[in-house]
PDB file with one MODEL, atoms N, CA, C and O in Angstrom:
MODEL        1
ATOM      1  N   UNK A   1       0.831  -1.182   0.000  1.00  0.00           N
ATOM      2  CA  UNK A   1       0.000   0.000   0.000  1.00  0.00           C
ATOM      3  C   UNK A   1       0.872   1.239   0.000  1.00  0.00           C
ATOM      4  O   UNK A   1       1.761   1.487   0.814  1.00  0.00           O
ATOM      5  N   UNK A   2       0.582   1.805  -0.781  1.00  0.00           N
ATOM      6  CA  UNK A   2       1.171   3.319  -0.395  1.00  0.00           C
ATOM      7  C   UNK A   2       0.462   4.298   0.041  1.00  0.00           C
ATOM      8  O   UNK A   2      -0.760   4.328  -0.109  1.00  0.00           O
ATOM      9  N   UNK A   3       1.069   5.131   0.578  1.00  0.00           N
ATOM     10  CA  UNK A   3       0.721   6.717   1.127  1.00  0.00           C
ATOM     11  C   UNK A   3       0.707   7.554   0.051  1.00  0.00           C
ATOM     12  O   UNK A   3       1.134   7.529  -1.103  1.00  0.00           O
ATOM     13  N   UNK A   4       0.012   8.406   0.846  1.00  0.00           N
ATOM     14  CA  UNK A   4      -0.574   9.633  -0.566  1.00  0.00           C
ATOM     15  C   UNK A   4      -0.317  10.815   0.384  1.00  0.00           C
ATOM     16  O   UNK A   4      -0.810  10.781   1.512  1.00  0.00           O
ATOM     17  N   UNK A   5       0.257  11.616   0.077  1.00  0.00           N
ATOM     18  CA  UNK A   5       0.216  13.142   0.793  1.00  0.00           C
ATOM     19  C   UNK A   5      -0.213  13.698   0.598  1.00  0.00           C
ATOM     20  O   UNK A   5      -0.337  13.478  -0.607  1.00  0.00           O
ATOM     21  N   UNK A   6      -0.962  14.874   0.877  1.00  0.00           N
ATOM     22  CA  UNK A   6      -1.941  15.821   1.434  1.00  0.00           C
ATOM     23  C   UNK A   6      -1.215  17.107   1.509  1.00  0.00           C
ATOM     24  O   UNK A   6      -0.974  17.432   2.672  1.00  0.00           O
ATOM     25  N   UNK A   7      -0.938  17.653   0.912  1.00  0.00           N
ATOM     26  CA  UNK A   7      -0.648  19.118   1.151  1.00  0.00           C
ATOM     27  C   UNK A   7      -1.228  20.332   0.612  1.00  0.00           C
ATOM     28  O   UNK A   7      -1.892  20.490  -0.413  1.00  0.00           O
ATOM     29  N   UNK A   8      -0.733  21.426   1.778  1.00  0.00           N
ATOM     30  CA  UNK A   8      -1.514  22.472   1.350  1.00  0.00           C
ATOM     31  C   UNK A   8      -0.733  24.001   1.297  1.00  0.00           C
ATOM     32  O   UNK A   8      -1.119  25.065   1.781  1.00  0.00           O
ATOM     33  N   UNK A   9       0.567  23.685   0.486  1.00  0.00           N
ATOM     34  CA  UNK A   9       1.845  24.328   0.057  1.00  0.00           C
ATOM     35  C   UNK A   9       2.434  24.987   1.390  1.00  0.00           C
ATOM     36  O   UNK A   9       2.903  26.124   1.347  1.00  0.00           O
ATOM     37  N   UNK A  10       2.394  24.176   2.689  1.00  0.00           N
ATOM     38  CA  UNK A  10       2.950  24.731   3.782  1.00  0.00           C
ATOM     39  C   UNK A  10       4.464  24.080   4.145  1.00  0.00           C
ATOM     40  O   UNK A  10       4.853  23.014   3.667  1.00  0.00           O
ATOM     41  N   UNK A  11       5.135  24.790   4.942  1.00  0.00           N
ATOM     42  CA  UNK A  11       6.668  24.816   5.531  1.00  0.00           C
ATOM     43  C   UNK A  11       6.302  23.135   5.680  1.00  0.00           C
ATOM     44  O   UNK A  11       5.302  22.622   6.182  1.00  0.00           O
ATOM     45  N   UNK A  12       7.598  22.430   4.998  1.00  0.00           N
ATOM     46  CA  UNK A  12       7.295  20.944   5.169  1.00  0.00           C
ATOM     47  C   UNK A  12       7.809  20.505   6.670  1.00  0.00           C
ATOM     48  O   UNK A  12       7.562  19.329   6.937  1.00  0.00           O
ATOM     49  N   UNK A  13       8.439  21.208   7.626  1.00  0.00           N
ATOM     50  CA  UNK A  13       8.632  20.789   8.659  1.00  0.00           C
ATOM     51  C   UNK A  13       7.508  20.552   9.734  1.00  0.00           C
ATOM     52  O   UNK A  13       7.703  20.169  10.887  1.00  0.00           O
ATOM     53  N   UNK A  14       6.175  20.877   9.094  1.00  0.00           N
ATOM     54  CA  UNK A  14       4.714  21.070   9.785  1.00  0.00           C
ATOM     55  C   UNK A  14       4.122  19.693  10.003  1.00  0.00           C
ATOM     56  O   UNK A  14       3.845  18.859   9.141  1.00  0.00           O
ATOM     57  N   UNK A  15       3.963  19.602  11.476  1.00  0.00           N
ATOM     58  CA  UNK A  15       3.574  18.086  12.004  1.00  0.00           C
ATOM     59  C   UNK A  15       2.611  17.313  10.834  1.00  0.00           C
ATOM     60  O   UNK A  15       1.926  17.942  10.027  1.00  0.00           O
ATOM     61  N   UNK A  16       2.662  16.342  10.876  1.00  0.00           N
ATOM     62  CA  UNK A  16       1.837  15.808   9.760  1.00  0.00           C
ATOM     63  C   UNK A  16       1.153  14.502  10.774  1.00  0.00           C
ATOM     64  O   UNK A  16       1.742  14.035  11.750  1.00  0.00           O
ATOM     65  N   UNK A  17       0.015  14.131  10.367  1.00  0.00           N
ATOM     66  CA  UNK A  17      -0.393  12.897  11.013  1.00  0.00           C
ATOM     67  C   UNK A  17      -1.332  12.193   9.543  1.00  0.00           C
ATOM     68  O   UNK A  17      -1.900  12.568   8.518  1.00  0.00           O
ATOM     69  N   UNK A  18      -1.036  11.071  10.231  1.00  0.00           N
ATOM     70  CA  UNK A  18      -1.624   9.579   9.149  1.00  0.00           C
ATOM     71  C   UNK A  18      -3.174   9.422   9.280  1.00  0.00           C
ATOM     72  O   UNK A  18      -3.450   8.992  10.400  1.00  0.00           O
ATOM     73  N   UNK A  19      -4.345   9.644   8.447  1.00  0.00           N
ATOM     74  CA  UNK A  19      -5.997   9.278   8.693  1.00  0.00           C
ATOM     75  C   UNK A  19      -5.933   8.398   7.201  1.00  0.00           C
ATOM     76  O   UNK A  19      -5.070   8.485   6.328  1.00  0.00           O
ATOM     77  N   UNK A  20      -7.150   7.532   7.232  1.00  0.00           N
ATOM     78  CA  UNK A  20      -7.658   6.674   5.995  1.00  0.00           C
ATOM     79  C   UNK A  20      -8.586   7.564   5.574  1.00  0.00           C
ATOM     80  O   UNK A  20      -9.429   7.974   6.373  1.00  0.00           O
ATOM     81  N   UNK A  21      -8.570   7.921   4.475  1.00  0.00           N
ATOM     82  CA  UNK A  21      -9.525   8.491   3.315  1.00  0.00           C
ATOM     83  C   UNK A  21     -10.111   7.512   2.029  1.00  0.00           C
ATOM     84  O   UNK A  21      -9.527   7.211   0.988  1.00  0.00           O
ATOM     85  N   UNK A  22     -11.329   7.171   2.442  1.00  0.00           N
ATOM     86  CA  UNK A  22     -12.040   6.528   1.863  1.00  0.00           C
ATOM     87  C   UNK A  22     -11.582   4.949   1.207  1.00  0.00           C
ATOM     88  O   UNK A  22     -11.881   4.598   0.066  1.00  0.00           O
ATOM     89  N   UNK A  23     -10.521   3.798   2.536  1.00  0.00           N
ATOM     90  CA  UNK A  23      -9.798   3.403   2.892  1.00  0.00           C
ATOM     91  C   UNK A  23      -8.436   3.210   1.902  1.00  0.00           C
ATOM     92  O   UNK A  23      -8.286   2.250   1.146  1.00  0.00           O
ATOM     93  N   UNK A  24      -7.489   4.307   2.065  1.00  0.00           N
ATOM     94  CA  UNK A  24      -6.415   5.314   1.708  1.00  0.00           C
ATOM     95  C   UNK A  24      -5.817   5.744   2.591  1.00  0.00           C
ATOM     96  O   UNK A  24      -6.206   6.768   3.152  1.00  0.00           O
ATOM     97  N   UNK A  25      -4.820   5.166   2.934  1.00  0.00           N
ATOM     98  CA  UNK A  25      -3.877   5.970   3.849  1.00  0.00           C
ATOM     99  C   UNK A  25      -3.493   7.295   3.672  1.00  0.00           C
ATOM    100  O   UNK A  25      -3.439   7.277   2.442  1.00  0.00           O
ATOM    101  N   UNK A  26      -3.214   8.324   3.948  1.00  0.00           N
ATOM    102  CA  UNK A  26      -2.787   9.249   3.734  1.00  0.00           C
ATOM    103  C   UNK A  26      -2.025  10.241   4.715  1.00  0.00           C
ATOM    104  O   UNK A  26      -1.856  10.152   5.932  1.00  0.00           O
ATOM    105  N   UNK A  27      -1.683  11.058   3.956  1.00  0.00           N
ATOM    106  CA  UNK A  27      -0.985  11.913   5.031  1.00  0.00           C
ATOM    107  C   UNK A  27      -1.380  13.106   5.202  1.00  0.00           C
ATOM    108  O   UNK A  27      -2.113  13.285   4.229  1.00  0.00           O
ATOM    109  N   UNK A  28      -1.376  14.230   5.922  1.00  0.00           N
ATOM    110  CA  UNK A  28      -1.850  15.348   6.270  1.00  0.00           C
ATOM    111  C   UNK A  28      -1.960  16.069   7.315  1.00  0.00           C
ATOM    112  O   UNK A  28      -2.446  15.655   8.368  1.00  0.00           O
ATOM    113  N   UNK A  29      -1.261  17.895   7.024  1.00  0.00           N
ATOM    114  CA  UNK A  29      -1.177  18.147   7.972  1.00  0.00           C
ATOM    115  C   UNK A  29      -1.919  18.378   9.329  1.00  0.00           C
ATOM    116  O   UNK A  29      -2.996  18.974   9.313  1.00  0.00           O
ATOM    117  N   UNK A  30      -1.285  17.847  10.716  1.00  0.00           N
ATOM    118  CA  UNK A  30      -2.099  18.111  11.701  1.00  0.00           C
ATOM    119  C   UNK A  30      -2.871  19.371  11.587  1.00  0.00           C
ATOM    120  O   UNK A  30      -2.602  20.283  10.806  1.00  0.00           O
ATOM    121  N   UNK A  31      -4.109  19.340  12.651  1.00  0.00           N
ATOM    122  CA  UNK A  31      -4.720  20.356  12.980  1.00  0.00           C
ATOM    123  C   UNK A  31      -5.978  20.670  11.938  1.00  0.00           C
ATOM    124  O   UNK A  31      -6.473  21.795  11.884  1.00  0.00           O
ATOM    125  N   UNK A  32      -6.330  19.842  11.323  1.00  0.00           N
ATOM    126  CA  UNK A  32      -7.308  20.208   9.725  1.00  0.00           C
ATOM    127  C   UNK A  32      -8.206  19.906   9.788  1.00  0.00           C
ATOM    128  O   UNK A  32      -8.259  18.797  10.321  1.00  0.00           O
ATOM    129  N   UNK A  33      -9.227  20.337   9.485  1.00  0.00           N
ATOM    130  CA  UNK A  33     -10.212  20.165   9.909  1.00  0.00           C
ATOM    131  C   UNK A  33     -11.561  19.468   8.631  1.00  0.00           C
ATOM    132  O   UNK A  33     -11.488  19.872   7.470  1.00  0.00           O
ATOM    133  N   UNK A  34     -12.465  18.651   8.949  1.00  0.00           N
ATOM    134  CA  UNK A  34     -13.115  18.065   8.063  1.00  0.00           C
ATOM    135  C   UNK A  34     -13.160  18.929   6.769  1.00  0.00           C
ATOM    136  O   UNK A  34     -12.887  18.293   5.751  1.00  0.00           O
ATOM    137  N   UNK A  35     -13.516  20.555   6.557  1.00  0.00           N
ATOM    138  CA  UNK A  35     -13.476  21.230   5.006  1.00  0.00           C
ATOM    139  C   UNK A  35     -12.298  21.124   4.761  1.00  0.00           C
ATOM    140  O   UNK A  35     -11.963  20.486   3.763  1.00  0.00           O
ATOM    141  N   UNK A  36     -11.060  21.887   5.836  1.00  0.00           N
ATOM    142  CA  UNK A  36      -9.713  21.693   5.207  1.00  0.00           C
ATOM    143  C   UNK A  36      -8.957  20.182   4.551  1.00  0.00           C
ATOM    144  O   UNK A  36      -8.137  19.964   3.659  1.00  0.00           O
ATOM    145  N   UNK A  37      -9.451  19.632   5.174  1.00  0.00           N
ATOM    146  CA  UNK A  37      -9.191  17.953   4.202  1.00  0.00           C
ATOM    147  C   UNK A  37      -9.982  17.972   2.828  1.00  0.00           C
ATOM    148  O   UNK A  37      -9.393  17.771   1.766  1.00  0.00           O
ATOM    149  N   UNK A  38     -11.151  18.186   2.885  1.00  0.00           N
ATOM    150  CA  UNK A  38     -12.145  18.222   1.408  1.00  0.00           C
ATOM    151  C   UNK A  38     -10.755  19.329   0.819  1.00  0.00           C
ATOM    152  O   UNK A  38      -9.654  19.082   0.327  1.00  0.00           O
ATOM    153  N   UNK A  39     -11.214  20.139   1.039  1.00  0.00           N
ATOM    154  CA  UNK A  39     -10.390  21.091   0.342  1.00  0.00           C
ATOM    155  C   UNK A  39      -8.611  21.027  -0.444  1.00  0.00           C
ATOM    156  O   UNK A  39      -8.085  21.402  -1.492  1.00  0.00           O
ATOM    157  N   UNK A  40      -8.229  20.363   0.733  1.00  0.00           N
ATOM    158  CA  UNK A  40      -6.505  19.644   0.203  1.00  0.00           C
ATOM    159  C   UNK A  40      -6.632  18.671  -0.865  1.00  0.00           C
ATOM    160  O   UNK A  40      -5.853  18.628  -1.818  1.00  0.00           O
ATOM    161  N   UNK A  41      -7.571  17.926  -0.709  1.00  0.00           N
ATOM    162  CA  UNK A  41      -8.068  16.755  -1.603  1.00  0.00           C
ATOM    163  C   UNK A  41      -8.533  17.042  -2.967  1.00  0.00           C
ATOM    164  O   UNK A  41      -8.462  16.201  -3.863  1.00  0.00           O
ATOM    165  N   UNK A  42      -9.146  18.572  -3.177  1.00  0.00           N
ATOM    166  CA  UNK A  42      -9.412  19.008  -4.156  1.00  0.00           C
ATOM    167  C   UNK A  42     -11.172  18.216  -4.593  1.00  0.00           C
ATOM    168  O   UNK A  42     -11.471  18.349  -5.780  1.00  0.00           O
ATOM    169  N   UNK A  43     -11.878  17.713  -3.995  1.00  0.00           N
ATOM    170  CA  UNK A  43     -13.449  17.594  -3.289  1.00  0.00           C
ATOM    171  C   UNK A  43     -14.426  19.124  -3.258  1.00  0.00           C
ATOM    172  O   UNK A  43     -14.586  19.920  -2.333  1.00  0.00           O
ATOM    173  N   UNK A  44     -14.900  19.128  -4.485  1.00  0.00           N
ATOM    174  CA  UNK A  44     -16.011  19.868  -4.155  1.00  0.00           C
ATOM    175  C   UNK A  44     -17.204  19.717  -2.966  1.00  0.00           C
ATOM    176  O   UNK A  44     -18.183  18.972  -2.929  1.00  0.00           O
ATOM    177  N   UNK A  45     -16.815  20.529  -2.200  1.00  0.00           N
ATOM    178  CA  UNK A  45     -18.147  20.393  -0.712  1.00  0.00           C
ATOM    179  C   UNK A  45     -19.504  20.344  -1.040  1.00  0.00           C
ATOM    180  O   UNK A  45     -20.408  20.066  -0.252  1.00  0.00           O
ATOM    181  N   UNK A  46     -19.639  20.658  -2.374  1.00  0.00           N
ATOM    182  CA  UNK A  46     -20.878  21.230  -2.052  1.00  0.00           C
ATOM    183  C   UNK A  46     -22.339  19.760  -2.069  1.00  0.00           C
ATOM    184  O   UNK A  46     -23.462  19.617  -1.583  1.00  0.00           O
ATOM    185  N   UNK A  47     -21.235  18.834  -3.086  1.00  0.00           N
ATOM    186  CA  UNK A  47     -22.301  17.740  -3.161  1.00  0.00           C
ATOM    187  C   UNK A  47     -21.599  16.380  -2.933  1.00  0.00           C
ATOM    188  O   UNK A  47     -21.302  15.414  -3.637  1.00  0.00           O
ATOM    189  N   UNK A  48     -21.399  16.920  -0.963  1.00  0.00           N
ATOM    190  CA  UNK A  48     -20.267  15.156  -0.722  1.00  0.00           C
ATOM    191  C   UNK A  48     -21.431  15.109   0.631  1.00  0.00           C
ATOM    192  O   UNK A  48     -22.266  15.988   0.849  1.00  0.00           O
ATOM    193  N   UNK A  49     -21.255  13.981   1.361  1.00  0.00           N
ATOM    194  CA  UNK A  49     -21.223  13.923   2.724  1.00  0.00           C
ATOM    195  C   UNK A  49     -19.944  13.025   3.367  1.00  0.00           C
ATOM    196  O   UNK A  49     -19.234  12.150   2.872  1.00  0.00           O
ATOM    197  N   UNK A  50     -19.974  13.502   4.384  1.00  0.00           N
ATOM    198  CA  UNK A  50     -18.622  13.325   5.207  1.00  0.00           C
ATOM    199  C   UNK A  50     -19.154  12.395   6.343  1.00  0.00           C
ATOM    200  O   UNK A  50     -20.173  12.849   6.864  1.00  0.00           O
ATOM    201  N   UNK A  51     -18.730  11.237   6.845  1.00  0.00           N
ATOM    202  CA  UNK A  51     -18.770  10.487   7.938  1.00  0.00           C
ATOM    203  C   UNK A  51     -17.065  10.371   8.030  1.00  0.00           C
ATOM    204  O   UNK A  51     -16.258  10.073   7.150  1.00  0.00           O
ATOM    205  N   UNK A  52     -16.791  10.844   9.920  1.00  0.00           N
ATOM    206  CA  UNK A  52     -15.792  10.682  10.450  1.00  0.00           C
ATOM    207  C   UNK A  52     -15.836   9.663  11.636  1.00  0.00           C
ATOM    208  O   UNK A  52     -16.563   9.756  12.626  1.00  0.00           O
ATOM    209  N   UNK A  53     -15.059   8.815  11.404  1.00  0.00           N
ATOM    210  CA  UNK A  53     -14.737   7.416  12.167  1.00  0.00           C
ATOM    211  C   UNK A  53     -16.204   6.768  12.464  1.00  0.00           C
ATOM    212  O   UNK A  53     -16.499   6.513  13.632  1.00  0.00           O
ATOM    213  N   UNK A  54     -16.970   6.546  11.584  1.00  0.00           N
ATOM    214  CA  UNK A  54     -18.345   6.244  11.307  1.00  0.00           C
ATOM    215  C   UNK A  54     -19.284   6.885  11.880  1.00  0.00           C
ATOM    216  O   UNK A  54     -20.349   6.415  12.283  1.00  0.00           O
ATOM    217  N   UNK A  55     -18.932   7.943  11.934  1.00  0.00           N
ATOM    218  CA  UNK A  55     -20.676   9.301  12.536  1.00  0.00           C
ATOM    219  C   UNK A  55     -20.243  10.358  11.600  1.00  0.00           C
ATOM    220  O   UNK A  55     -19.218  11.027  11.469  1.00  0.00           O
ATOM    221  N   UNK A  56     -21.780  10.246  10.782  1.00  0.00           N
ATOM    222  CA  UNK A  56     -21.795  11.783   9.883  1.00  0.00           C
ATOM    223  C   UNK A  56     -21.473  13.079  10.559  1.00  0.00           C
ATOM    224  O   UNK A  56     -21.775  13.671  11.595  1.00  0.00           O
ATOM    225  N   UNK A  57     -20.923  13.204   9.783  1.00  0.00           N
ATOM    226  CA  UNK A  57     -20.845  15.166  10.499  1.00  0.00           C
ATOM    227  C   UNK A  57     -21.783  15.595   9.336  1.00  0.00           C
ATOM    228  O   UNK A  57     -21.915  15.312   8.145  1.00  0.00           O
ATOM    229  N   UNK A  58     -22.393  16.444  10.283  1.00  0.00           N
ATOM    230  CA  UNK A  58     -23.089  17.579   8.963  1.00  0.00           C
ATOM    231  C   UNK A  58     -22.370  19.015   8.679  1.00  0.00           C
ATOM    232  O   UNK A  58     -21.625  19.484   9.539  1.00  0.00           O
ATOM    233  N   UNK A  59     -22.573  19.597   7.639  1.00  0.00           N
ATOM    234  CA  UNK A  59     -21.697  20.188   6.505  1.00  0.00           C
ATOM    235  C   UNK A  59     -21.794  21.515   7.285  1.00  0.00           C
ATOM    236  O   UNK A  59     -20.986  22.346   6.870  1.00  0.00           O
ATOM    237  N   UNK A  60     -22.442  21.864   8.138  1.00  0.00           N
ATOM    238  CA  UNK A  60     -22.289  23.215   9.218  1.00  0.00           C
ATOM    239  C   UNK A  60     -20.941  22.701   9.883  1.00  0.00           C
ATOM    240  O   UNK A  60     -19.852  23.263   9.766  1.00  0.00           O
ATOM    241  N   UNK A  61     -21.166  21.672  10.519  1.00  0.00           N
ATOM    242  CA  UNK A  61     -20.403  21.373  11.925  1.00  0.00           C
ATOM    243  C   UNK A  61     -18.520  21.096  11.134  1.00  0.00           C
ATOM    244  O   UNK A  61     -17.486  21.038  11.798  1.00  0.00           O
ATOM    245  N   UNK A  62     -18.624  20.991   9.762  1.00  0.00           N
ATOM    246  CA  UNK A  62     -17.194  20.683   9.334  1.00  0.00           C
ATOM    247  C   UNK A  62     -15.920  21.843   9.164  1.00  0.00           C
ATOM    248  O   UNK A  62     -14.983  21.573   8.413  1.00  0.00           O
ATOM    249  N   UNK A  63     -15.953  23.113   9.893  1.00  0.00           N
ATOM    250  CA  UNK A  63     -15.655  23.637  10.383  1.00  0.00           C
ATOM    251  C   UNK A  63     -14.179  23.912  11.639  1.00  0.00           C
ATOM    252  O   UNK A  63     -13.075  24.406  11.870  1.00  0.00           O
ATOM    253  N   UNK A  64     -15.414  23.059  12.127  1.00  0.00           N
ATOM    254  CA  UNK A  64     -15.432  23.287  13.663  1.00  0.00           C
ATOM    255  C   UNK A  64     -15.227  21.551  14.158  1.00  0.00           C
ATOM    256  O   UNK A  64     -15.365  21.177  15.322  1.00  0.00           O
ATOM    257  N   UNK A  65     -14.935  20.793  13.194  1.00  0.00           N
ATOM    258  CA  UNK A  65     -14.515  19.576  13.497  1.00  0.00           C
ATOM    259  C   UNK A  65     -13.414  19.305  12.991  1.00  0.00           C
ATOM    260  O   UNK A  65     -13.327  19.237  11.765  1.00  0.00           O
ATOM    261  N   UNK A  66     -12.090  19.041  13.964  1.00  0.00           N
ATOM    262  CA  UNK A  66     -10.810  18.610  13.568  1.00  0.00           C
ATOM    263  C   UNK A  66     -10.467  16.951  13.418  1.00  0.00           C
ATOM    264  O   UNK A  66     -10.872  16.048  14.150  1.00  0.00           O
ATOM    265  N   UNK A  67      -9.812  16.877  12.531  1.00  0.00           N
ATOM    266  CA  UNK A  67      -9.493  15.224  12.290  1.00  0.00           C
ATOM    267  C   UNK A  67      -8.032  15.222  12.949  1.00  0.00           C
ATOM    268  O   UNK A  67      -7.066  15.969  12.793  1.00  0.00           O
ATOM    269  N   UNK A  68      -8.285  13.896  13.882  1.00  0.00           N
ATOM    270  CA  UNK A  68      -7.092  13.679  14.639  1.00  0.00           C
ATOM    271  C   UNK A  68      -6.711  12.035  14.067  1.00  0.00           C
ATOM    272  O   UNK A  68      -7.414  11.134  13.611  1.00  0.00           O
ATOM    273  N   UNK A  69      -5.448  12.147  14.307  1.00  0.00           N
ATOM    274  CA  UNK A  69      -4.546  10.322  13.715  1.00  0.00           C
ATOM    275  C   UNK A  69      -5.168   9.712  13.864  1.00  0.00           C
ATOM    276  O   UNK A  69      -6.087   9.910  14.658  1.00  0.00           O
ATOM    277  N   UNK A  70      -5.016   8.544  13.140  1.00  0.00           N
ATOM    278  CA  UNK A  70      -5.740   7.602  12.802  1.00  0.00           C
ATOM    279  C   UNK A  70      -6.786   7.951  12.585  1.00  0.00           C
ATOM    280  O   UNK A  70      -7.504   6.968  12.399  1.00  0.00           O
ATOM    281  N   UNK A  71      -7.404   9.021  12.484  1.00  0.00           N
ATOM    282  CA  UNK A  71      -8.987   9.016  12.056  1.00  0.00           C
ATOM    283  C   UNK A  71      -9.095   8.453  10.404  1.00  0.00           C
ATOM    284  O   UNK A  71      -8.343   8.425   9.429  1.00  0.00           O
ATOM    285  N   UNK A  72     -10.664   7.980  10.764  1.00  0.00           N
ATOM    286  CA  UNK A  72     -11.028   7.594   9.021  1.00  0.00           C
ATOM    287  C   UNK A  72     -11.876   8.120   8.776  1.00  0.00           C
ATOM    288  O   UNK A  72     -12.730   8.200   9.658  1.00  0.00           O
ATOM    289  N   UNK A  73     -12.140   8.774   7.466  1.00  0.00           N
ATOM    290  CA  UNK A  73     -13.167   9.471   6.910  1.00  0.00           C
ATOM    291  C   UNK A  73     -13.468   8.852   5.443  1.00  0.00           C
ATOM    292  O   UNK A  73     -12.692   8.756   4.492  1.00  0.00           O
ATOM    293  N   UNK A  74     -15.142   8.370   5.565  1.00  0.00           N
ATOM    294  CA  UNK A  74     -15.509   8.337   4.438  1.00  0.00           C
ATOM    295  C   UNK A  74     -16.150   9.198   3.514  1.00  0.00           C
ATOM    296  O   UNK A  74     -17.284   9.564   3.824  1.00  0.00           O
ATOM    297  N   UNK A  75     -15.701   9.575   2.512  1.00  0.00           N
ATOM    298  CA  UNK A  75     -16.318  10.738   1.454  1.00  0.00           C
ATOM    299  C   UNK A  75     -17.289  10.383   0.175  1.00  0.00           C
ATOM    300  O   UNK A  75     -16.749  10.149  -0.906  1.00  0.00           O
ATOM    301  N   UNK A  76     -18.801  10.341   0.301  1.00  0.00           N
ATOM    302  CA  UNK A  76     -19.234  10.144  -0.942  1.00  0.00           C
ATOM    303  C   UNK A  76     -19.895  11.491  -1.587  1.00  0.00           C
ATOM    304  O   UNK A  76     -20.476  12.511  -1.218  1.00  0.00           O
ATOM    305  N   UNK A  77     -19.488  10.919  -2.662  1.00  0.00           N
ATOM    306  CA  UNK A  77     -19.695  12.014  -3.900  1.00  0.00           C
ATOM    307  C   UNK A  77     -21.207  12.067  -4.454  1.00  0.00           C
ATOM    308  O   UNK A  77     -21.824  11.002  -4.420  1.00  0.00           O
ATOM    309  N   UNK A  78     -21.775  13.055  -4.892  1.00  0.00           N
ATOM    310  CA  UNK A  78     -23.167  12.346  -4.957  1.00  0.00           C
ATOM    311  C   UNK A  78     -23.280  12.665  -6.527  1.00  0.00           C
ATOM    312  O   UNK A  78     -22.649  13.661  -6.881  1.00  0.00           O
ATOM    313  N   UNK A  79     -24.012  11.946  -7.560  1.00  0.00           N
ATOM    314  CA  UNK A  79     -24.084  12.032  -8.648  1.00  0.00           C
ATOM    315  C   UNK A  79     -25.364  12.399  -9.506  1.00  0.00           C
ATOM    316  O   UNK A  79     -25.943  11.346  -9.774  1.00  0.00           O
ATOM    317  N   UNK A  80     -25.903  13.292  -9.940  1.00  0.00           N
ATOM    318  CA  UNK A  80     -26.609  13.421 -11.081  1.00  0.00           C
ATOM    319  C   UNK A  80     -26.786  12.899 -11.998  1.00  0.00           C
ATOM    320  O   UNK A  80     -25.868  12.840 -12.816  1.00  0.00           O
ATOM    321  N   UNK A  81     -27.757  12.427 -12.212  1.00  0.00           N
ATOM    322  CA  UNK A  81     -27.874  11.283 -13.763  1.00  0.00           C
ATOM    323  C   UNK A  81     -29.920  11.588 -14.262  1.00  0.00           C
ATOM    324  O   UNK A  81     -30.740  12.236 -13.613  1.00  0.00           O
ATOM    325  N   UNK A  82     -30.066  11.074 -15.162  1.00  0.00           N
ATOM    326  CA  UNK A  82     -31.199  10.988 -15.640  1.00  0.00           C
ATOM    327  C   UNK A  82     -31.363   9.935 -16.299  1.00  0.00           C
ATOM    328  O   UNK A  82     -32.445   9.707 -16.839  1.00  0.00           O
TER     329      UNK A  82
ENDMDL
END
């Protein structure tokens, strides 16, 4: 398996911690919070939902919710079709 890094063009000496993304190891810097991960990832917010370590967060509260090591987050994308 490999790692995937996560960055968000900061000083590379900046703590980094390990979470599974949509089971994906990855890397990323500490302190980030459920949008700032969408966001590093390059994840449009507007039509995902986010469950962290299996409890949805809702799209207010992702903010104000930080992902700590080992956390896992699953991301689905939602799709339009006819």
């Amino acid at each position: 398996m490999s790692n995937h890094a996560v960055t968000s063009g900061t000083d590379e000496r900046t703590e980094s911690i390990e979470i599974v993304v949509n089971g994906e190891p990855r890397i990323v810097p500490a302190g980030q919070t459920v949008r700032g991960i969408l966001a590093a990832l390059g994840v449009e917010a507007d039509r995902v939902a986010v469950e962290l370590n299996r409890a949805i967060v809702r799209k207010q509260e992702w903010d104000a919710t930080r992902v700590a090591n080992g956390s896992r987050l699953e991301i689905v994308q939602f799709v339009g079709g006819g």
